[in-house]
C-alpha positions as CSV (number, residue, x, y, z in Angstrom):
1,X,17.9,-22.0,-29.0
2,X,16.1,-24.1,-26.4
3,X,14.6,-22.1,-23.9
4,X,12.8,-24.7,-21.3
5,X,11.6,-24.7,-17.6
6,X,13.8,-26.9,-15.1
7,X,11.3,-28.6,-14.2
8,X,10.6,-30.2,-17.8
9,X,14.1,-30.5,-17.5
10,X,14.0,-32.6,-14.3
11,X,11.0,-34.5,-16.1
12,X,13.2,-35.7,-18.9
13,X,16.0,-37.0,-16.4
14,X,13.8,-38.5,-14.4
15,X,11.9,-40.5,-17.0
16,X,15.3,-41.4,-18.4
17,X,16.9,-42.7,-15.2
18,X,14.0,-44.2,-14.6
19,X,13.5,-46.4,-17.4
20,X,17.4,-47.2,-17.9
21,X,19.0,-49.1,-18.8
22,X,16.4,-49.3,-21.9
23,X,15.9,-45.7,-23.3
24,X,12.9,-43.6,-22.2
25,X,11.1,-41.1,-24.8
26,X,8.4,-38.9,-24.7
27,X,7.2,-34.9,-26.1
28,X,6.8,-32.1,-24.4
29,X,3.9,-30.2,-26.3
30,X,3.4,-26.1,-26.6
31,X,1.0,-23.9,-28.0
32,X,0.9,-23.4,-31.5
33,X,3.1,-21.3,-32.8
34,X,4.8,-20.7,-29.5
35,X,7.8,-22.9,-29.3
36,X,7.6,-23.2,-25.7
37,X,7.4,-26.4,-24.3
38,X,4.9,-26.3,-21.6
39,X,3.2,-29.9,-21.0
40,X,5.2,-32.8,-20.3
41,X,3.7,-36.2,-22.3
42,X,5.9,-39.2,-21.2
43,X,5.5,-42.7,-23.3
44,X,6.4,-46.1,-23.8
45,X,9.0,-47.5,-25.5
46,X,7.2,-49.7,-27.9
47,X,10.9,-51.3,-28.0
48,X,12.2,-51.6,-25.0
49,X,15.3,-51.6,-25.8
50,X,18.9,-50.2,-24.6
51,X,19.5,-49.1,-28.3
52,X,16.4,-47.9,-29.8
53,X,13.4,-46.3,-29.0
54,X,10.0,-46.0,-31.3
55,X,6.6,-44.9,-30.1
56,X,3.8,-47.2,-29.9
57,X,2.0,-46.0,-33.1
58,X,-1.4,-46.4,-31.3
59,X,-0.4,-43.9,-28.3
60,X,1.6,-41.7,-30.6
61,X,-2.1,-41.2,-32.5
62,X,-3.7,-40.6,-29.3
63,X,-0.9,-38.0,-28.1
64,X,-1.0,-36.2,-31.4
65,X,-4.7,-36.0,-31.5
66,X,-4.6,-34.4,-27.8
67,X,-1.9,-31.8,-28.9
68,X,-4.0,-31.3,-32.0
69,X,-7.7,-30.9,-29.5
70,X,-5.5,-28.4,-27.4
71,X,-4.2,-26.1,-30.8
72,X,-0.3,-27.6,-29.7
73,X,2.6,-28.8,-31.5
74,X,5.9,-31.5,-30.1
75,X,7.6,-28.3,-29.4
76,X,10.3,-31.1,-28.1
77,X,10.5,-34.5,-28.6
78,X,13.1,-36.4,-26.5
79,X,14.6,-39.8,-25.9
80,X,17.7,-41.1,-23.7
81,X,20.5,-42.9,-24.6
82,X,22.0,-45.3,-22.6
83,X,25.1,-45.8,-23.0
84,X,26.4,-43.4,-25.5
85,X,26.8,-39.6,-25.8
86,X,23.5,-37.2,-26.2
87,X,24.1,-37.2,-29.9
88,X,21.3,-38.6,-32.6
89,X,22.3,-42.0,-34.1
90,X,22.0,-42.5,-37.4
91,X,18.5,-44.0,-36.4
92,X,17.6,-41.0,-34.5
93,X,18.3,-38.9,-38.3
94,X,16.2,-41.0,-40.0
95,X,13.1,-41.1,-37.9
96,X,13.2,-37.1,-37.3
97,X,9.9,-36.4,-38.5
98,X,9.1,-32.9,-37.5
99,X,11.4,-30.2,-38.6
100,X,9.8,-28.0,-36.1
101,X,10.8,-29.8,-33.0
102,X,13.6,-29.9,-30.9
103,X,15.1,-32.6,-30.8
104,X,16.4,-33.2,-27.2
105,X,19.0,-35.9,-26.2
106,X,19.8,-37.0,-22.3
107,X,22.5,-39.4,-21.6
108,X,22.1,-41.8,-19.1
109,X,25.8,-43.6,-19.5
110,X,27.4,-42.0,-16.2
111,X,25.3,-43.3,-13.7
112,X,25.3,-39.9,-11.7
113,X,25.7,-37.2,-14.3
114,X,23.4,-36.6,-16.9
115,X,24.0,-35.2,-20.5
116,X,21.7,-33.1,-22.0
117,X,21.4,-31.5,-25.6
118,X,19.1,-30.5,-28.1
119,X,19.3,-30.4,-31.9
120,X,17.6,-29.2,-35.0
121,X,17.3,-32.1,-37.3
122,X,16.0,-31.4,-40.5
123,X,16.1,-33.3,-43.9
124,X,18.9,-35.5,-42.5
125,X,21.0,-32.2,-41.4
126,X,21.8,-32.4,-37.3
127,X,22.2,-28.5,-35.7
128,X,23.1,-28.4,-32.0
129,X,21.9,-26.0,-30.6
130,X,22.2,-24.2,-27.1
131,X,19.8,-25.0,-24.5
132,X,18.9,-22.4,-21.7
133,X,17.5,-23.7,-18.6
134,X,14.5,-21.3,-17.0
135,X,13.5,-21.8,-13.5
136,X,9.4,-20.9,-14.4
């Protein structure tokens, strides 16, 4: 289970609506060991694209060395889709690199409603899993 703040929540959505119609994607990082997502790391789309997202490998190094300064982890790394349900592609499967993670999905189709869901996504396998909203 996904237990996260609403305000990380709100972070996600934001970014997402923000940067639609091409998909957003950032991490939230925790402590080590922890998995609760505490600081909220938006970044670029390197693609800029509708369809896929990919972090610029140069800003990816930077934000991993940061998590690895502070002693954290991607506790949840998410991206948006556009136009499709909150469910990994088979892009998103391949590219999961950190079995740890959370892998948290916000749709962005319905122009008013937003879809949220997180997933465990290890060695190809895709778990949903429930998500529970915290207010601090």
């Amino acid at each position: 289970m996904l237990v996260i703040r609403r305000d990380l929540v709100d972070a996600m959505v934001a970014h997402a609506r923000r940067d639609h119609p091409d998909e957003a994607c950032g991490v939230i990082a925790g402590p080590y060991g922890s998995d609760r997502p505490e600081r909220f790391i938006e970044m670029e789309n390197a693609e800029r694209s509708p369809t896929f997202y990919r972090f610029d490998a140069a800003e990816q190094l930077k934000v991993w060395r940061g998590m690895d300064a502070n002693d954290e982890v991607p506790v949840v790394i998410y991206h948006s889709h556009t136009a499709t349900e909150a469910y990994p592609s088979r892009t998103d499967i391949s590219f999961a690199g950190e079995p740890e993670a959370h892998y948290v999905l916000v749709s962005t189709r319905d122009p008013i409603e937003h879809e949220l869901r997180s997933y465990r996504i290890v060695d190809g396998v895709v778990t949903e899993e429930p998500v529970k909203i915290i207010e601090s």
